[in-house]
MDAnalysis code that builds the backbone (N, CA, C; Angstrom):
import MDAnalysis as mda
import numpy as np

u = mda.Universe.empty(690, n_residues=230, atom_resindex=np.repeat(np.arange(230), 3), trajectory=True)
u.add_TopologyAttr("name", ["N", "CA", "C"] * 230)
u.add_TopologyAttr("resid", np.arange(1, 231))
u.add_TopologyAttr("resname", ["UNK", "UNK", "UNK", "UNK", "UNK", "UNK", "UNK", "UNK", "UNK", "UNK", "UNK", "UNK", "UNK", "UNK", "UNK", "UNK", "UNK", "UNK", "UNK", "UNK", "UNK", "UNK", "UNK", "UNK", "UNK", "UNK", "UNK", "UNK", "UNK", "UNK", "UNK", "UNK", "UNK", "UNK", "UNK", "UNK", "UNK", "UNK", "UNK", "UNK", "UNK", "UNK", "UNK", "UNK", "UNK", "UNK", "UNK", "UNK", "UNK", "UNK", "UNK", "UNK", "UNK", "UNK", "UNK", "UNK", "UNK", "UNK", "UNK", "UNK", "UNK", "UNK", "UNK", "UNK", "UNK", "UNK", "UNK", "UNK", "UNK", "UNK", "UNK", "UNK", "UNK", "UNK", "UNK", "UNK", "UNK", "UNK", "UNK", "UNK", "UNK", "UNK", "UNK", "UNK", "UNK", "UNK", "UNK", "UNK", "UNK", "UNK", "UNK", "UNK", "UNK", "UNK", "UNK", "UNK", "UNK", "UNK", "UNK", "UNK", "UNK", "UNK", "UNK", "UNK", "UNK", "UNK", "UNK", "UNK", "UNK", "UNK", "UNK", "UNK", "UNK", "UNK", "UNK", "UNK", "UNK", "UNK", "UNK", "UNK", "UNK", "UNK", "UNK", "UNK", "UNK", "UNK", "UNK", "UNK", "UNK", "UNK", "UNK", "UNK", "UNK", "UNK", "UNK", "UNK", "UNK", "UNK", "UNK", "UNK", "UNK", "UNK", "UNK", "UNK", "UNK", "UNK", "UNK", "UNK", "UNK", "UNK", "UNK", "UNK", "UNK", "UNK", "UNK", "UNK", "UNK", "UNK", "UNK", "UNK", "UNK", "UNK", "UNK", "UNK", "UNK", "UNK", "UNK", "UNK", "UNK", "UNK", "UNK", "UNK", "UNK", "UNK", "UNK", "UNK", "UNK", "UNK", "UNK", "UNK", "UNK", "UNK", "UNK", "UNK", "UNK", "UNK", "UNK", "UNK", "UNK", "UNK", "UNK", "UNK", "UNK", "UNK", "UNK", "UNK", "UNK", "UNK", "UNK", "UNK", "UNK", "UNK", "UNK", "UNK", "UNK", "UNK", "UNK", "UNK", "UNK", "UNK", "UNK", "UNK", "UNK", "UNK", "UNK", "UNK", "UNK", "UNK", "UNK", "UNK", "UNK", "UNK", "UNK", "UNK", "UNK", "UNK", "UNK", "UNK", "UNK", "UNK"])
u.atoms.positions = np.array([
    [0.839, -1.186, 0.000],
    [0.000, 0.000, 0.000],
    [0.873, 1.233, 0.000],
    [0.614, 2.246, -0.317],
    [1.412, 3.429, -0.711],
    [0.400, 4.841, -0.722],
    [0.404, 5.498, 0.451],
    [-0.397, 6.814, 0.574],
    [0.223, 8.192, 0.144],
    [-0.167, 8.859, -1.052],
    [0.534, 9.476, -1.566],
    [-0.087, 11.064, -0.984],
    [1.084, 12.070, -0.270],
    [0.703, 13.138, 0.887],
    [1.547, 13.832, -0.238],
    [1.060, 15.497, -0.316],
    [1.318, 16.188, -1.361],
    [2.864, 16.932, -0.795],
    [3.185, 16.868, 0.337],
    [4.363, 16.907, 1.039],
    [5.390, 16.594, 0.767],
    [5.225, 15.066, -0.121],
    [6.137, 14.277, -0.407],
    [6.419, 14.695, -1.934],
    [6.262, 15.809, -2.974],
    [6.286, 16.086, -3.948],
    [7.808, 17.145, -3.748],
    [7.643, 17.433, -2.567],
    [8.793, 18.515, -2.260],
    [10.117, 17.863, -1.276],
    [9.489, 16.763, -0.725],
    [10.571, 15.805, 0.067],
    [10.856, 14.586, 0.033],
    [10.141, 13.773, 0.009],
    [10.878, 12.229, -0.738],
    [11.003, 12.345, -2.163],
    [10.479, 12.704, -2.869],
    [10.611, 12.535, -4.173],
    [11.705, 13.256, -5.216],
    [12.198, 14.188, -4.674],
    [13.729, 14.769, -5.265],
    [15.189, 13.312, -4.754],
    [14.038, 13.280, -3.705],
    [15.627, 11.855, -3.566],
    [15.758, 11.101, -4.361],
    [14.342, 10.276, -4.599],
    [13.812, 9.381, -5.024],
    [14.535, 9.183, -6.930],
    [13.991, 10.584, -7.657],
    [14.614, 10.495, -8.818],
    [15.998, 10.825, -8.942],
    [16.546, 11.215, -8.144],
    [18.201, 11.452, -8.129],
    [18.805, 9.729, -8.022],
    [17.738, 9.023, -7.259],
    [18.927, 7.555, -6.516],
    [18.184, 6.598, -7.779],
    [17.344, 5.740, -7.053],
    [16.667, 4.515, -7.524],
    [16.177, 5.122, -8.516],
    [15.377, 6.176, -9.280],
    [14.537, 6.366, -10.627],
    [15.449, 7.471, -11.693],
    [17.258, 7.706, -10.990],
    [17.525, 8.101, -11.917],
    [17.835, 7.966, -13.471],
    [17.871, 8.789, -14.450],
    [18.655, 8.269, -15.771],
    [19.797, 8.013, -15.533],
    [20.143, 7.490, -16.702],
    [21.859, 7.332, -16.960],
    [22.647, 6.441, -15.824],
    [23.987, 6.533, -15.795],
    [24.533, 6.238, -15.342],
    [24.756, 5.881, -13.929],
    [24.757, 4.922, -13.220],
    [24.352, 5.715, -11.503],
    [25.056, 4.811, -10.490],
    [26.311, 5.320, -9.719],
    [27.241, 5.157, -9.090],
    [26.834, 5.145, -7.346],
    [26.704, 4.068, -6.681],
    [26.279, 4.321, -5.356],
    [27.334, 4.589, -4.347],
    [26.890, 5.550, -3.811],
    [28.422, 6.335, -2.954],
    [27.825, 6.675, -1.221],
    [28.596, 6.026, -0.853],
    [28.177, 6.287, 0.634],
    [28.275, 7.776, 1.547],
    [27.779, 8.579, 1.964],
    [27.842, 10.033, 2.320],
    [28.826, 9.861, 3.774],
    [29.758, 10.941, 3.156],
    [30.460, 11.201, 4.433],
    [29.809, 11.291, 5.188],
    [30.492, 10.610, 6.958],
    [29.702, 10.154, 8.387],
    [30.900, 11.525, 9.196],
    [30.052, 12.830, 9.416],
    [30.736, 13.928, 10.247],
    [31.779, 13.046, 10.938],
    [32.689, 14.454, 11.591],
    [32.936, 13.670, 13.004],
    [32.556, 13.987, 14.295],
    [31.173, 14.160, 14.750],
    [31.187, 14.194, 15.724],
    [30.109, 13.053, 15.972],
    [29.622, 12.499, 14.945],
    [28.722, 11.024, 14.731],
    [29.908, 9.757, 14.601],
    [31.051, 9.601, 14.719],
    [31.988, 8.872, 14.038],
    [32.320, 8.355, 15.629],
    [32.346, 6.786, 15.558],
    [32.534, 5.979, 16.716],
    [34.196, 6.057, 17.523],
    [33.876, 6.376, 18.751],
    [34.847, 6.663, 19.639],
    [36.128, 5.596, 18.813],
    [37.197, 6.139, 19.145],
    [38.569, 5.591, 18.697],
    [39.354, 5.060, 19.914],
    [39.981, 4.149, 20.194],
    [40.553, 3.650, 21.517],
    [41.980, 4.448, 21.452],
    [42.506, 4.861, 22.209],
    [44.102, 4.998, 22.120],
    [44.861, 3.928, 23.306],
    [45.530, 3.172, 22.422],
    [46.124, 2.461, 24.332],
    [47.291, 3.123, 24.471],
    [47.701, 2.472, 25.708],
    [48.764, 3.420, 26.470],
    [49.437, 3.007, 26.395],
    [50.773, 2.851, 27.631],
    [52.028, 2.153, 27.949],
    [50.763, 1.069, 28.605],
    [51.397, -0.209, 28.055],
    [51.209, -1.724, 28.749],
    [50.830, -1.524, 30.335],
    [50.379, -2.162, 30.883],
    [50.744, -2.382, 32.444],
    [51.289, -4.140, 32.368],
    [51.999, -4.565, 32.846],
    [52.577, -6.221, 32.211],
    [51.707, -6.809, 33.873],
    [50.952, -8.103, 33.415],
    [51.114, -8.822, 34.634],
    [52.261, -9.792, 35.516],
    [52.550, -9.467, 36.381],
    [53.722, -9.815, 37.149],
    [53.833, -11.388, 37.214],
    [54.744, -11.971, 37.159],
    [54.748, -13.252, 38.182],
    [53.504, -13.837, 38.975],
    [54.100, -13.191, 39.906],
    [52.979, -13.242, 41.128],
    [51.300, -13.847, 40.520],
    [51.395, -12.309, 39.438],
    [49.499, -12.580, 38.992],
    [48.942, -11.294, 39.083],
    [49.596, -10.669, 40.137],
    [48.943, -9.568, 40.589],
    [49.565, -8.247, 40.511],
    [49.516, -7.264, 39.998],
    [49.960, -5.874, 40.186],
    [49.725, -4.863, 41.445],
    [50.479, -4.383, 42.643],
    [50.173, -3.443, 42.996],
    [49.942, -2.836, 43.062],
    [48.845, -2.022, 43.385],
    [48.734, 0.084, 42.661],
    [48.866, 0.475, 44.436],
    [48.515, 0.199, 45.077],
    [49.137, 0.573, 46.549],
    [49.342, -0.134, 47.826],
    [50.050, -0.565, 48.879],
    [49.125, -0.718, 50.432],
    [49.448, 0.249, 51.341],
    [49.917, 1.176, 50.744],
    [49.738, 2.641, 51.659],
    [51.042, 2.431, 52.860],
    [51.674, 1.642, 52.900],
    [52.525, 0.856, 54.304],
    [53.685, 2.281, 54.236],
    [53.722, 2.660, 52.740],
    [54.930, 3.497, 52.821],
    [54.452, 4.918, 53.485],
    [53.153, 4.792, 54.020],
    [52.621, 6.305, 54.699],
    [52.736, 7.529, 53.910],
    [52.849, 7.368, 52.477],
    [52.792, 8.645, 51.683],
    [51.505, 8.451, 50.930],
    [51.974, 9.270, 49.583],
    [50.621, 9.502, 48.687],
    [51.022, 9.329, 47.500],
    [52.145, 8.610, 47.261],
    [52.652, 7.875, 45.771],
    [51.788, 6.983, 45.708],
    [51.511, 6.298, 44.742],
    [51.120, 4.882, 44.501],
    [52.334, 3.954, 44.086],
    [52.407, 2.886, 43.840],
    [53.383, 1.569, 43.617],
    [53.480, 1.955, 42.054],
    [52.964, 2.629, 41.378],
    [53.215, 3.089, 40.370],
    [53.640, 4.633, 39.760],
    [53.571, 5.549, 40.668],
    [54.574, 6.563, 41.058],
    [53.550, 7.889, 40.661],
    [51.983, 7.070, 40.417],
    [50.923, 8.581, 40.850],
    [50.631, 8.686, 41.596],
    [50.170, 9.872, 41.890],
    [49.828, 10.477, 43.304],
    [48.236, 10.177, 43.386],
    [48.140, 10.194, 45.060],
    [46.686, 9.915, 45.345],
    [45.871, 11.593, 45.870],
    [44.724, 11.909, 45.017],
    [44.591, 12.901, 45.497],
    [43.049, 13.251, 45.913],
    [42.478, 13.934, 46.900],
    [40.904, 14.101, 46.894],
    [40.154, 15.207, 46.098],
    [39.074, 15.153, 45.450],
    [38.337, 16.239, 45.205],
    [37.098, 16.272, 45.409],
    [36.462, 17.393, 45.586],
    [35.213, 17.601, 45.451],
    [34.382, 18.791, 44.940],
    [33.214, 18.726, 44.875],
    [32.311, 19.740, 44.115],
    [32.521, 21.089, 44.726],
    [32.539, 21.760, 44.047],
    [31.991, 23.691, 44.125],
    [30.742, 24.048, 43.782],
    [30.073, 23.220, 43.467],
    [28.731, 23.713, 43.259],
    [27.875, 24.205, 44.640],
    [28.146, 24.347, 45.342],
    [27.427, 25.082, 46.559],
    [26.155, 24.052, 46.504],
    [26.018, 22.614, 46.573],
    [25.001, 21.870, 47.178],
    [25.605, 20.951, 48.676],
    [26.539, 21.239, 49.427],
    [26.752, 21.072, 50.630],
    [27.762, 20.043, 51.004],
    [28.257, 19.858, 49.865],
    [29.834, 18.695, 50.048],
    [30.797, 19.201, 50.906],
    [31.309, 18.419, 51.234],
    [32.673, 18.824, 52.794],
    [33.434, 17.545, 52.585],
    [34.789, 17.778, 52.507],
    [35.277, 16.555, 52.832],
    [36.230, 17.007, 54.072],
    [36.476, 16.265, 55.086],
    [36.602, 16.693, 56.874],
    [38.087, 16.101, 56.656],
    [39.227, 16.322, 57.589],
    [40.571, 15.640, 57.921],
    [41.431, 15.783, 56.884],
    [41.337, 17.056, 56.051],
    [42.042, 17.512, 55.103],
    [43.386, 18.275, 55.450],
    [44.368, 18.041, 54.887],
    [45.136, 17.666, 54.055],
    [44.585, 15.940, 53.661],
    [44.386, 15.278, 52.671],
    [44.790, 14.299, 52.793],
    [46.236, 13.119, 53.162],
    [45.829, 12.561, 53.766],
    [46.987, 11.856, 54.754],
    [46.901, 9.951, 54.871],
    [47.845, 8.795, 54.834],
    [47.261, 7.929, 55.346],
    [46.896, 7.353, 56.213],
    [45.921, 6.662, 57.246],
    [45.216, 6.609, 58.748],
    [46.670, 5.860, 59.466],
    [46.590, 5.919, 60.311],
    [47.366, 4.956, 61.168],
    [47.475, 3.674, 61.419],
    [45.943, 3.131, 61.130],
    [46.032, 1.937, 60.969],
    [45.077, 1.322, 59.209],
    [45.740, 0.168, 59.156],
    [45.373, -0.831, 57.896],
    [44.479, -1.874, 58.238],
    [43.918, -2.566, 57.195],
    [43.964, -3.800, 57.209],
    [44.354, -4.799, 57.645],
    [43.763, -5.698, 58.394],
    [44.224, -6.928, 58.785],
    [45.697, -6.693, 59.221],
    [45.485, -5.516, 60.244],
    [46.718, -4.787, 61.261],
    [47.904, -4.331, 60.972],
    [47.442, -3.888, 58.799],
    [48.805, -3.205, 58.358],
    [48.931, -1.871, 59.139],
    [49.927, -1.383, 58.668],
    [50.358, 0.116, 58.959],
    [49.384, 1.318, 58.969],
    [48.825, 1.339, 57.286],
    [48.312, 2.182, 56.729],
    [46.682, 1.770, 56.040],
    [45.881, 2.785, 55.994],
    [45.020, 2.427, 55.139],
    [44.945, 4.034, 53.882],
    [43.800, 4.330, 53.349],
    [43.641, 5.397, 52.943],
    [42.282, 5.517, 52.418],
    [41.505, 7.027, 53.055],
    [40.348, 6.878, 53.470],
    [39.512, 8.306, 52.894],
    [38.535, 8.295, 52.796],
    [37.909, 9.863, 52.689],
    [36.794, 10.091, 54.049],
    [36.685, 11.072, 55.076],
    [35.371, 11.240, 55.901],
    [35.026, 12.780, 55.171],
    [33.745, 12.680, 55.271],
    [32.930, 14.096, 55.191],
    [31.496, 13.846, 54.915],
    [30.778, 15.013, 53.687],
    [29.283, 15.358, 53.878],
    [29.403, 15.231, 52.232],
    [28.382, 14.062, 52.015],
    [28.244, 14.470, 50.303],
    [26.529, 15.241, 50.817],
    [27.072, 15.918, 48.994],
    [25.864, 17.379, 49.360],
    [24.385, 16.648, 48.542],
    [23.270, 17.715, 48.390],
    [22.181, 17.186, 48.219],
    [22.415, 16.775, 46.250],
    [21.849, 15.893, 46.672],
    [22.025, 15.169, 44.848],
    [20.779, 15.581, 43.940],
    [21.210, 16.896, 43.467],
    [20.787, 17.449, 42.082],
    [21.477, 17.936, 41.543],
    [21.196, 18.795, 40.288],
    [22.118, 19.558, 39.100],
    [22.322, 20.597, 40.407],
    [23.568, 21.132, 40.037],
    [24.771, 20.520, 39.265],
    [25.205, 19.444, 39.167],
    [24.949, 18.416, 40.614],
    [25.118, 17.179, 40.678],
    [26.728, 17.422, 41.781],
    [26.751, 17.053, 42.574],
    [27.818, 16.791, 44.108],
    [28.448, 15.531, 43.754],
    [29.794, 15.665, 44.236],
    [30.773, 14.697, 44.185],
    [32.102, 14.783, 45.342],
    [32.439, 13.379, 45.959],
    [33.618, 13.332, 46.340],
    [33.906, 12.551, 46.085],
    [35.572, 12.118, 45.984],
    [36.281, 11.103, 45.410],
    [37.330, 10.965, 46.104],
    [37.970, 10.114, 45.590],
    [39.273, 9.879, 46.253],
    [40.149, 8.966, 45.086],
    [41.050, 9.610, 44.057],
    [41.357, 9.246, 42.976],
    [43.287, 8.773, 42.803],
    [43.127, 8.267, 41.946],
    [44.803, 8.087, 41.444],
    [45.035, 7.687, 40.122],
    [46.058, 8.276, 39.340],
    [46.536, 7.801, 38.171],
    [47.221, 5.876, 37.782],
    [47.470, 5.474, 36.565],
    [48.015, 4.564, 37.177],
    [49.658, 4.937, 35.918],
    [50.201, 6.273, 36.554],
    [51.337, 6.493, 35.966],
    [51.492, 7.815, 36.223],
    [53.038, 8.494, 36.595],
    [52.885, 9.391, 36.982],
    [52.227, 10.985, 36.074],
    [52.128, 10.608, 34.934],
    [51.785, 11.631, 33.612],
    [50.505, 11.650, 33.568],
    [49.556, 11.298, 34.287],
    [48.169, 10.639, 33.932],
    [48.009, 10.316, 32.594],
    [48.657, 9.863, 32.136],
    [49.005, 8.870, 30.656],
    [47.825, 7.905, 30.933],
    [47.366, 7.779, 29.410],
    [46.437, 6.567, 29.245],
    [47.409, 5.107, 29.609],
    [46.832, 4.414, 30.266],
    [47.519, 3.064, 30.764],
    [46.545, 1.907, 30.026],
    [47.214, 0.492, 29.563],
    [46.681, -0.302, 29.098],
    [46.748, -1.667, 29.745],
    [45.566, -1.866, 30.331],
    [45.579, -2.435, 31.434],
    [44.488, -4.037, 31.122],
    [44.621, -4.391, 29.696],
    [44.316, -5.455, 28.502],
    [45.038, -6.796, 29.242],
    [46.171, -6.742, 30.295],
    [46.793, -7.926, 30.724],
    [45.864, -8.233, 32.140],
    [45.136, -7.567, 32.813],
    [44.504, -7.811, 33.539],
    [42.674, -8.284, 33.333],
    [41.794, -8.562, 34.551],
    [40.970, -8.858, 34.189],
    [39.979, -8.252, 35.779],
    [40.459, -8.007, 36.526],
    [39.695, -8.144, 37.867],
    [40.533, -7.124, 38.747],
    [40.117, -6.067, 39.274],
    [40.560, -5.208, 40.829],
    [40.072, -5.682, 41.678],
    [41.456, -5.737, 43.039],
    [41.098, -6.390, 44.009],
    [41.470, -5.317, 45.020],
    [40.388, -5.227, 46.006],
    [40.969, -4.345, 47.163],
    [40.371, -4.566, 48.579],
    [40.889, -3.786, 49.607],
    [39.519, -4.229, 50.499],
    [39.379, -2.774, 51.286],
    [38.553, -2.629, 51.424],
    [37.581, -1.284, 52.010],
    [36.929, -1.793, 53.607],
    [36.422, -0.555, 53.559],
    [35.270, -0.733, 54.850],
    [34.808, 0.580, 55.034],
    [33.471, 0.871, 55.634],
    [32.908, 2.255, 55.420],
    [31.360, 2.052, 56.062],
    [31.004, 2.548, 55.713],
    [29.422, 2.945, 56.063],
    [28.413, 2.739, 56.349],
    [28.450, 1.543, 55.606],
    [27.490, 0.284, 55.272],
    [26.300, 0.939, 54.387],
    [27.175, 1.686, 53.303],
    [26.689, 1.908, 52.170],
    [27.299, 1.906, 51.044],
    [27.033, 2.403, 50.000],
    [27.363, 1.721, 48.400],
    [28.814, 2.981, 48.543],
    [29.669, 1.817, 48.092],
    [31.200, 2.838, 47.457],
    [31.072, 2.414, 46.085],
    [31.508, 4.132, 44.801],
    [31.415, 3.685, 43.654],
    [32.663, 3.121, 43.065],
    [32.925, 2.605, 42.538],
    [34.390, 2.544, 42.187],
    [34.267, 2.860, 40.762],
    [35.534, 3.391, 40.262],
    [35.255, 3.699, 38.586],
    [36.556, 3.412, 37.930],
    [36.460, 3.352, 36.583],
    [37.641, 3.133, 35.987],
    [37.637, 4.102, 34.631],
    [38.155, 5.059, 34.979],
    [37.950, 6.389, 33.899],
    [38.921, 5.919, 32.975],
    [38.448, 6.253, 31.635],
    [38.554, 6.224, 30.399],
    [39.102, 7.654, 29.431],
    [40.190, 7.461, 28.664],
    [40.732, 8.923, 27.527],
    [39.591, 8.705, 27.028],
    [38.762, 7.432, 26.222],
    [37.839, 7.945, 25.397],
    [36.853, 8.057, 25.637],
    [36.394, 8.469, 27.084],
    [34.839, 8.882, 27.682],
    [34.987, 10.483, 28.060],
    [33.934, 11.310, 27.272],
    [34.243, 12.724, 26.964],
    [33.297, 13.201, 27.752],
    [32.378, 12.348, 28.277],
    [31.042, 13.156, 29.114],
    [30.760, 12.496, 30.231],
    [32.137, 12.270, 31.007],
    [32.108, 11.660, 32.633],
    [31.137, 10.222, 32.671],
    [30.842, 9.967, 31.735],
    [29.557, 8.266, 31.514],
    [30.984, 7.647, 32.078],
    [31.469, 7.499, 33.062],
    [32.732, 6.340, 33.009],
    [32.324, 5.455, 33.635],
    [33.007, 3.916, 33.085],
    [32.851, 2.507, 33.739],
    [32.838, 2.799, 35.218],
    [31.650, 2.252, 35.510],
    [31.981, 2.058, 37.354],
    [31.118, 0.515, 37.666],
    [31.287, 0.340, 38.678],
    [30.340, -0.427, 39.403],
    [30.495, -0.730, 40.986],
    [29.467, -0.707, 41.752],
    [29.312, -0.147, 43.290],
    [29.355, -1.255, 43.826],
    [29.923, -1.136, 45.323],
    [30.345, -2.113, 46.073],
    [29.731, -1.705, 47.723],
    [29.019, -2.608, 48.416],
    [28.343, -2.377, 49.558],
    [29.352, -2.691, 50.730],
    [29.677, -1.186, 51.341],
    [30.311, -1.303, 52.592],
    [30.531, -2.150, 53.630],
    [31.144, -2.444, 54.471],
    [30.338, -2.916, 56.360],
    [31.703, -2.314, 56.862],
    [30.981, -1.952, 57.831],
    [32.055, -1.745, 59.260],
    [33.459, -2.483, 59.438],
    [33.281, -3.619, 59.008],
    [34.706, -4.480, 59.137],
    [35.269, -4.430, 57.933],
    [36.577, -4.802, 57.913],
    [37.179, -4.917, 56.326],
    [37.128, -6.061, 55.823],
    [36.836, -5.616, 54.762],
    [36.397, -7.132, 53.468],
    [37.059, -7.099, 52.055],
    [37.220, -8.168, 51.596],
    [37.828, -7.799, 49.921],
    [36.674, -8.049, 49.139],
    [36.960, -7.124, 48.663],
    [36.399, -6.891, 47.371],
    [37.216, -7.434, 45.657],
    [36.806, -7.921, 44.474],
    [37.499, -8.708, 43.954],
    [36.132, -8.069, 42.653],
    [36.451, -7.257, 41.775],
    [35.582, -6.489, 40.941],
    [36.169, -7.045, 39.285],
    [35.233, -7.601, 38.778],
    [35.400, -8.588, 37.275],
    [35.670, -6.957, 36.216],
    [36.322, -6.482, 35.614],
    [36.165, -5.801, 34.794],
    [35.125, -5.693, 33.556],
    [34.810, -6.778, 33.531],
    [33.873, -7.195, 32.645],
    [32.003, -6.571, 32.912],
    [32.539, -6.378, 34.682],
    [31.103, -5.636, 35.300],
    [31.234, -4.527, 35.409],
    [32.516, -3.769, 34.922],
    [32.320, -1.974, 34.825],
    [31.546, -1.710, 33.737],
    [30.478, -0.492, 33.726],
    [29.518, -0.736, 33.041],
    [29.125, 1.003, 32.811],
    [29.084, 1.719, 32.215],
    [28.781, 3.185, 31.738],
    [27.080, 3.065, 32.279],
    [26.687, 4.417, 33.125],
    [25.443, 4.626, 33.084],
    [24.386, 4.752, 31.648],
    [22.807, 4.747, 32.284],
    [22.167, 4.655, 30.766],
    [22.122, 5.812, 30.322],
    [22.673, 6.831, 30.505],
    [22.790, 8.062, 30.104],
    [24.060, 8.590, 29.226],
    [25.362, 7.642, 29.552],
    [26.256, 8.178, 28.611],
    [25.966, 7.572, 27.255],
    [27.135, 8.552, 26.214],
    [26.814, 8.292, 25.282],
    [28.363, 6.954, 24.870],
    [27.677, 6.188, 24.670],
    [28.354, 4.169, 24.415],
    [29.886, 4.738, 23.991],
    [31.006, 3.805, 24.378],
    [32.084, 3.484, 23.877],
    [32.408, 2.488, 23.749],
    [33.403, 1.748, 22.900],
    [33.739, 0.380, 22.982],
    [34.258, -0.083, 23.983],
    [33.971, -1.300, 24.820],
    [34.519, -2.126, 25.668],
    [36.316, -1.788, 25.945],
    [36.325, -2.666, 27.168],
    [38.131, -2.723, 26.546],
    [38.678, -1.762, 27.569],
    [39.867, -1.415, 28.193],
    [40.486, -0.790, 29.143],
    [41.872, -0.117, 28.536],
    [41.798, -0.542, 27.333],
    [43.520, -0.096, 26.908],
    [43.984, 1.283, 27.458],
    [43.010, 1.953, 27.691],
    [43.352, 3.618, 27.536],
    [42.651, 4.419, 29.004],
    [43.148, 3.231, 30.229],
    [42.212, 3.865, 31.642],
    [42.896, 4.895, 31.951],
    [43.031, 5.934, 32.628],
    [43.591, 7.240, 32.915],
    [43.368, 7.330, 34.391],
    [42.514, 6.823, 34.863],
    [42.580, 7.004, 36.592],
    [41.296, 5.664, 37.298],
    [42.044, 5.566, 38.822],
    [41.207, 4.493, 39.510],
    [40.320, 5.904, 40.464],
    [39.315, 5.767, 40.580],
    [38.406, 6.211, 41.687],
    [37.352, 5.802, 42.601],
    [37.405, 5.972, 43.728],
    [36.493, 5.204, 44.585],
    [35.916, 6.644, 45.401],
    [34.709, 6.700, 45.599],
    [33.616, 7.621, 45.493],
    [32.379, 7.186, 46.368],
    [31.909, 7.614, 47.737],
    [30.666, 7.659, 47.998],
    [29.171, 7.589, 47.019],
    [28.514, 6.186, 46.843],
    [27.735, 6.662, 45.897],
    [26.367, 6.232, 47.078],
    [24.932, 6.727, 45.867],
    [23.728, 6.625, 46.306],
    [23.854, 6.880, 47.960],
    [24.248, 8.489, 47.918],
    [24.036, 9.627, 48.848],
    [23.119, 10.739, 48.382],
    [22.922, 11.244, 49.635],
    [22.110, 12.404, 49.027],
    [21.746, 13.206, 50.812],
    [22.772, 14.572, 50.329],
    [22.693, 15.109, 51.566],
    [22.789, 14.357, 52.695],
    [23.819, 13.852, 53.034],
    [24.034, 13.254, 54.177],
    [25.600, 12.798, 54.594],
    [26.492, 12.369, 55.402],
    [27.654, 12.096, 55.932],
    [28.118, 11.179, 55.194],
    [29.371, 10.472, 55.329],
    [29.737, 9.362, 54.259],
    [31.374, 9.375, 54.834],
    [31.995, 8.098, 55.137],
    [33.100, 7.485, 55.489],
    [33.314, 6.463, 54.771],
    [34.646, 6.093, 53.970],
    [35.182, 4.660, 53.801],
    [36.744, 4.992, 53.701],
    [37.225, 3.638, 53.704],
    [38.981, 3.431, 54.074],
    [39.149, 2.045, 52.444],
    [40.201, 2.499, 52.439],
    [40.679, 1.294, 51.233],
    [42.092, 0.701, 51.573],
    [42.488, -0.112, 51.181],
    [43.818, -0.678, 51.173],
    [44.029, -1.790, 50.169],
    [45.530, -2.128, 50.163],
    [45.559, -3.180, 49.470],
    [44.780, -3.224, 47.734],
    [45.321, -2.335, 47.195],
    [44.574, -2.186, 46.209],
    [45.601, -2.642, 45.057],
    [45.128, -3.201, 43.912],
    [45.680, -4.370, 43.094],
    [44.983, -4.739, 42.036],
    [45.734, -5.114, 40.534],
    [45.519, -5.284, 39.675],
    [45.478, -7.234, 39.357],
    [44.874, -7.725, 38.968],
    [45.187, -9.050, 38.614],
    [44.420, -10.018, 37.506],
])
C-alpha cells in the first residue's frame, strides 16, 4: 500500500529520482559520516605487564605517603557547586592503621551534598602512571581491594581517555564496618544509561576512583587498602 501526501512532492521525491529512478549512469556512494557522529577511537597506552605473582600493585599505603606503587599520586576532590559537600581531615593523609593490622590504610570522611544539578561529588582518585598517561591495562581482568565504610554503596570507577562526558565505567560495592575484599570482574564496569556508548576494553584507563555513591545530603566514610591489579 502506498499513501501518496502532497508533502512528499517537495521531500521524498527529489531523492527518489536522483537515486533509484535516476537516468543514466548511476554510481552508489556512501555520504560522508561527520565527526562528531563517528565511533569513539581507543588509544592504548604504555602496557601495564602482569607480574609473576598474577597480581599488580597500585598501593598498600605501608609506605605512609601519597605515591602509589606506580609513582601517581593519590589525590581528593570535590564539588563547588554550593550543594553542601565537605570533605573533613584535610590535608589528605594515610590513617594509622590498615587492614588486617597493616600500617596504613587510605580513606575519605565528610558530607556528600544534596544530589541534584549541578550534581555533588567526592572522590578519592589516582593515576596509574605518573603523567596521567592513558595506561593499558588489557593484561589484567579483575581489581582487588579491600575497604570498609558505612554500610553503604562505594562507587568505584575506571575512567577512560575515550569517555568525553564523565559516563565512566563504574560499578558499586556495599560497605560494612569491618574490612572485606572486594574482587571487581572488569567485565562488570559498566557506563550509566545516560552516557553516550564506547567500545569495551580498558587499553586507555587514565585514573582508579572510589567515590561515595547513592548519597544524598548526608555524611559518608570509607577506608581502602591493598589495592591491586590481577
Amino acid at each position: 500500500a502506498f499513501e501518496w501526501r502532497e508533502q512528499l512532492q517537495d521531500t521524498v521525491m527529489p531523492y527518489i529520482r536522483n537515486g533509484l529512478w535516476r537516468e543514466g549512469p548511476y554510481k552508489l556512494k556512501f555520504r560522508t559520516v561527520p565527526d562528531d557522529m563517528k565511533p569513539a577511537v581507543v588509544h592504548a597506552g604504555e602496557r601495564l605487564l602482569k607480574p609473576k605473582t598474577g597480581s599488580l600493585l597500585i598501593d598498600d599505603f605501608e609506605d605512609g605517603n601519597l605515591v602509589n606503587a606506580l609513582h601517581g599520586p593519590w589525590s581528593a576532590q570535590m564539588d563547588a557547586n554550593k550543594l553542601g559537600s565537605r570533605l573533613d581531615e584535610q590535608p589528605l593523609k594515610p590513617t594509622e592503621a590498615g587492614a588486617l593490622g597493616s600500617k596504613h590504610a587510605l580513606g575519605l570522611r565528610g558530607h556528600f551534598g544534596h544530589n541534584q544539578a549541578p550534581w555533588p561529588y567526592t572522590l578519592l582518585n589516582t593515576p596509574f602512571n605518573p603523567s596521567w598517561a592513558p595506561a593499558d591495562l588489557r593484561a589484567f581482568t579483575h581489581l582487588r581491594f579491600q575497604a570498609r565504610g558505612d554500610a553503604k554503596a562505594l562507587d568505584v570507577v575506571l575512567r577512560r581517555q575515550v569517555v568525553s562526558d564523565y559516563g565512566d565505567f563504574h560499578q558499586s560495592a556495599t560497605l560494612t564496618p569491618d574490612w572485606q575484599v572486594y574482587d571487581l570482574a572488569f567485565a562488570d564496569f559498566k557506563q550509566p544509561n545516560w552516557a553516550a556508548p564506547v567500545p569495551d576494553g580498558f587499553a586507555d584507563a587514565t585514573q582508579l576512583i572510589f567515590q561515595p555513591g547513592s548519597r544524598d545530603d548526608e555524611d559518608f566514610w570509607f577506608e581502602i587498602d591493598n589495592v591491586e591489579l590481577h
